[in-house]
ChimeraX commands (.cxc) that place a marker at each C-alpha (Angstrom):
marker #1 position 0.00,0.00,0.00 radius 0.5
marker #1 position 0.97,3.62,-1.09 radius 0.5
marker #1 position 0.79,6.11,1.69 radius 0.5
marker #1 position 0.08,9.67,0.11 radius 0.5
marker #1 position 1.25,12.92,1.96 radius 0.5
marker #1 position -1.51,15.33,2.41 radius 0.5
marker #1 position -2.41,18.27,1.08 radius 0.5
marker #1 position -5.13,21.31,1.02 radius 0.5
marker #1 position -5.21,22.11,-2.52 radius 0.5
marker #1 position -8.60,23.32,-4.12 radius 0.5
marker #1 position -8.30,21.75,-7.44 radius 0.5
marker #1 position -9.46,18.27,-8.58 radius 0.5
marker #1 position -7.17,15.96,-10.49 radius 0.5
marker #1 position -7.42,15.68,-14.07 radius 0.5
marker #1 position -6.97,12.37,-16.21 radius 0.5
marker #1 position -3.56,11.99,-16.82 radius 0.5
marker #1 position -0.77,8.84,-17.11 radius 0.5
marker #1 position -0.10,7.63,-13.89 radius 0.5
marker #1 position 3.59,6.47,-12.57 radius 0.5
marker #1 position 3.25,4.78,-9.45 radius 0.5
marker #1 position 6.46,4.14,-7.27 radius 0.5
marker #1 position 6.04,1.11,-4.67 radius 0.5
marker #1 position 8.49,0.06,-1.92 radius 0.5
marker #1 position 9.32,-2.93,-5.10 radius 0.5
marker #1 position 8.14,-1.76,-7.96 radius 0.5
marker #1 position 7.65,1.48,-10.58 radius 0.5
marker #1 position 4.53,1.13,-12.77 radius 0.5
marker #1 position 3.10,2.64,-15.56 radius 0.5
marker #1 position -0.76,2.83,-15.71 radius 0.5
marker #1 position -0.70,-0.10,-13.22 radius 0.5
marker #1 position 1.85,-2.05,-15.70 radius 0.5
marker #1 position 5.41,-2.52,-13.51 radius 0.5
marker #1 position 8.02,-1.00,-15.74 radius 0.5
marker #1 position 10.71,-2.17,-13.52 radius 0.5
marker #1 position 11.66,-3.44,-9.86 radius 0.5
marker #1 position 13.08,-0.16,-7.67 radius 0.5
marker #1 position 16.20,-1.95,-6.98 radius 0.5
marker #1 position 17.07,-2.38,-10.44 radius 0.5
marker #1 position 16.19,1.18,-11.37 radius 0.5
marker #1 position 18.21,2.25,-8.20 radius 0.5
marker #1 position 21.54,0.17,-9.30 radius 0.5
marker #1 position 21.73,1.69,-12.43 radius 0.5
marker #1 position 23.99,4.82,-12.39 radius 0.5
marker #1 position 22.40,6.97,-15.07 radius 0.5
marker #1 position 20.47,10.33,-13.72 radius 0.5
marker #1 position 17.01,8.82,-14.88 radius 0.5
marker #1 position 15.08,5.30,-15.15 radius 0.5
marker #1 position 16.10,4.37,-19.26 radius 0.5
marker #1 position 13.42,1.64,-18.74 radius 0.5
marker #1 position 10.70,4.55,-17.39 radius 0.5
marker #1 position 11.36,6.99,-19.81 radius 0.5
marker #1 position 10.97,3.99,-22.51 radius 0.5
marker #1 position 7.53,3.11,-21.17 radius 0.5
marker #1 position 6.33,6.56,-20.75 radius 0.5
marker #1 position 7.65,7.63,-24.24 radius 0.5
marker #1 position 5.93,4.51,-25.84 radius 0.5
marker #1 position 2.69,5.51,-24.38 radius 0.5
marker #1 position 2.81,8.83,-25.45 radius 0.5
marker #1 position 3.44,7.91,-28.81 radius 0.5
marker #1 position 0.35,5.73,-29.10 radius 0.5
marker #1 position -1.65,8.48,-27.20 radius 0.5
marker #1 position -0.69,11.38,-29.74 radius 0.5
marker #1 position -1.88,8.82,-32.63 radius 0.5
marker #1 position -5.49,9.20,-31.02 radius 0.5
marker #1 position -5.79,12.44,-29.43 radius 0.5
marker #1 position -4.80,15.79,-30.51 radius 0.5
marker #1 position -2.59,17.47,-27.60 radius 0.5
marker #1 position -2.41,20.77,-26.55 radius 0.5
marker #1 position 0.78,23.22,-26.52 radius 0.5
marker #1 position 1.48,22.09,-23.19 radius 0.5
marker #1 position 2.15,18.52,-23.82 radius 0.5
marker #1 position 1.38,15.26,-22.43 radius 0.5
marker #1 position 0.61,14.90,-18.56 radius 0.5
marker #1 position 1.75,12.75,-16.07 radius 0.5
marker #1 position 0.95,12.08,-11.85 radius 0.5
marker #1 position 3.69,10.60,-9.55 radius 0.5
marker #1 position 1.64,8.55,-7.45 radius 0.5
marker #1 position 4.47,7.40,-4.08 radius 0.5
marker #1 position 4.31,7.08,-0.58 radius 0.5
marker #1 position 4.90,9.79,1.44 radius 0.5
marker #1 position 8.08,7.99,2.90 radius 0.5
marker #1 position 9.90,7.98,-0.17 radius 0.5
marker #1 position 13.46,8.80,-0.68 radius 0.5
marker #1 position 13.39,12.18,-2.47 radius 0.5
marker #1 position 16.55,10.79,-4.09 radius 0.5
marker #1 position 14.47,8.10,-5.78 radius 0.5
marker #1 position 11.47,10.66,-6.50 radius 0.5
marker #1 position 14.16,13.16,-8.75 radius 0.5
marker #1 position 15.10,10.36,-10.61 radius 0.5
marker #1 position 11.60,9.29,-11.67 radius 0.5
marker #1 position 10.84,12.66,-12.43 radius 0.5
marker #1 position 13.97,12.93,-14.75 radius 0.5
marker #1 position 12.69,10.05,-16.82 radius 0.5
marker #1 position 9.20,11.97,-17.02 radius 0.5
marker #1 position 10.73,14.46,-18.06 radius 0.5
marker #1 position 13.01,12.56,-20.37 radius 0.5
marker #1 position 10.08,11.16,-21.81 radius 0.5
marker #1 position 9.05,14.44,-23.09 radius 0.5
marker #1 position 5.53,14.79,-20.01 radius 0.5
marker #1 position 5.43,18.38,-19.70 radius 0.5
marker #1 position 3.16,18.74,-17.18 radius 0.5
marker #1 position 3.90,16.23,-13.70 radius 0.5
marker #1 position 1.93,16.16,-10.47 radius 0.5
marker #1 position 2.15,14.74,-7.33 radius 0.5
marker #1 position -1.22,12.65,-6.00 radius 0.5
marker #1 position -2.02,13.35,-2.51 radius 0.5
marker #1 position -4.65,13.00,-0.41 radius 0.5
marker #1 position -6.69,15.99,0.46 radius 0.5
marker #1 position -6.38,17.00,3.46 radius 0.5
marker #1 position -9.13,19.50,5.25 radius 0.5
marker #1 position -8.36,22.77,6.48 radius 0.5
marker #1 position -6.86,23.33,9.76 radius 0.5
marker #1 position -5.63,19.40,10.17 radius 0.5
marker #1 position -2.27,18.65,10.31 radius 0.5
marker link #1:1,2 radius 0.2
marker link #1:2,3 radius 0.2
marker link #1:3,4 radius 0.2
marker link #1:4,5 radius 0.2
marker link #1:5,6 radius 0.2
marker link #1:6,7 radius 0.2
marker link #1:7,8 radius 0.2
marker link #1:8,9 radius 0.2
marker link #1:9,10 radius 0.2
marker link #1:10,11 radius 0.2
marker link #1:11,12 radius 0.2
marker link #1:12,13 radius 0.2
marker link #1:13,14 radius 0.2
marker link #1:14,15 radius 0.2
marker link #1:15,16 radius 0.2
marker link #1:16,17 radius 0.2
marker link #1:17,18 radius 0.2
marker link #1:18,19 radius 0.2
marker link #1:19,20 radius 0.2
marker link #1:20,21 radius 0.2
marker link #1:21,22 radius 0.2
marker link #1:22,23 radius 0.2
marker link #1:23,24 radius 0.2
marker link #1:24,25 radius 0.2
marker link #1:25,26 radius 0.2
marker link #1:26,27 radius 0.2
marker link #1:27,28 radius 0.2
marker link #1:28,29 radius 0.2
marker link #1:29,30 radius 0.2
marker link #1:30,31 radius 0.2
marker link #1:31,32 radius 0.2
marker link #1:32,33 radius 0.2
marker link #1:33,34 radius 0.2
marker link #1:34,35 radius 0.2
marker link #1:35,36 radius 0.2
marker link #1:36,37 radius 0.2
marker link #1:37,38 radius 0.2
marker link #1:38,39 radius 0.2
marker link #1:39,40 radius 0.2
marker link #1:40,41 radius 0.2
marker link #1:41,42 radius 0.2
marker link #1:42,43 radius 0.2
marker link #1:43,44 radius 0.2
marker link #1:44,45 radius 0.2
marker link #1:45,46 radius 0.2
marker link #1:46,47 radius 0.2
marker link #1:47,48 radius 0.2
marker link #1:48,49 radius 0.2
marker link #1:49,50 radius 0.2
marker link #1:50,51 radius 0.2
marker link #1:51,52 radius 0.2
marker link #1:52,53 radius 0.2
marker link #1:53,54 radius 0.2
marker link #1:54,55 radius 0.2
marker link #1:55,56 radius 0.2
marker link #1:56,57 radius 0.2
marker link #1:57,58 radius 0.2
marker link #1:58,59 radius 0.2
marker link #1:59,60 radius 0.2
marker link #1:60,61 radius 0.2
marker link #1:61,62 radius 0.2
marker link #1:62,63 radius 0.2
marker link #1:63,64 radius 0.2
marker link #1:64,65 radius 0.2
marker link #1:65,66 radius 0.2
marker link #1:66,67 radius 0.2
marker link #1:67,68 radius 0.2
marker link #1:68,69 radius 0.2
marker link #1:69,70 radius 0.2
marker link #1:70,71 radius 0.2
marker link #1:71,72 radius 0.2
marker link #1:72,73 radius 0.2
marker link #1:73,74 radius 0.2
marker link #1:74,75 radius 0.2
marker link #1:75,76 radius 0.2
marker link #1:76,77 radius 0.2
marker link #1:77,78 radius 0.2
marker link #1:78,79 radius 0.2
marker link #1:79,80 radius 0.2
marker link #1:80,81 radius 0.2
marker link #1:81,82 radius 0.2
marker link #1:82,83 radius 0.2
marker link #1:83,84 radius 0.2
marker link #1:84,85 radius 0.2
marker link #1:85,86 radius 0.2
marker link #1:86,87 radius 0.2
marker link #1:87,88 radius 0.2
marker link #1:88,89 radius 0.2
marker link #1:89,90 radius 0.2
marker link #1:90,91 radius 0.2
marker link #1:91,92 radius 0.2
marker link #1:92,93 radius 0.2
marker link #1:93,94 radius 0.2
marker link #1:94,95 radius 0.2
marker link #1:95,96 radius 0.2
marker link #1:96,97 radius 0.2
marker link #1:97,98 radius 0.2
marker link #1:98,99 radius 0.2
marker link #1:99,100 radius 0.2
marker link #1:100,101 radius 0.2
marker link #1:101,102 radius 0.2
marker link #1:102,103 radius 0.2
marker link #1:103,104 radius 0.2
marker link #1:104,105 radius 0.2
marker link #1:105,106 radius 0.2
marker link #1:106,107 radius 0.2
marker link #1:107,108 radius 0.2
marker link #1:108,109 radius 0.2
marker link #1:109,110 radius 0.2
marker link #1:110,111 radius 0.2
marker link #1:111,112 radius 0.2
marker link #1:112,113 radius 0.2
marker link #1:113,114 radius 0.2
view
């Protein structure tokens, strides 16, 4: 189970591609893309494998959809304990993979709660 940080934002979620980062895995759209300790041994900035997956989809989403000037859309979907060293690098293969826009899920949180 993911455990989401919370937060007081106003605005609803849109549709987007989800990543999801689990204390084992890193999925695309509920598909694992790769284990976490994999992605973690390699030594380049990003996740190749990630960017691959996300880049893929992309391409298959543009075929169907016409996208706007701000480009594809992604949400980072990882518990609240995660490394923020692990978090950069999945949002360097986001952004590798050309997903202009990339938010965080969280739960929403009511005002005046911790």
């Amino acid at each position: 189970d993911i455990e989401l940080p919370a937060s007081v934002a106003e605005q609803h979620p849109r549709e987007t591609v989800v990543v999801t980062v689990t204390a084992q895995d890193i999925l695309v759209q509920g598909r694992r893309v790769i284990g976490l300790d994999e992605a973690l041994a390699s030594t380049e900035a990003g996740i190749p494998a990630l960017t691959a997956a996300l880049a893929a989809l992309d391409e298959r989403r543009m075929r169907r959809v016409e996208e706007d000037a701000a480009g594809s859309e992604a949400t980072i979907l990882a518990d609240k304990t995660l490394p923020y060293s692990v978090l950069r690098r999945v949002m360097f293969a986001t952004a590798e993979a050309r997903y202009g826009q990339v938010s965080f899920a969280v739960l929403q949180r009511g005002a005046g709660s911790e």
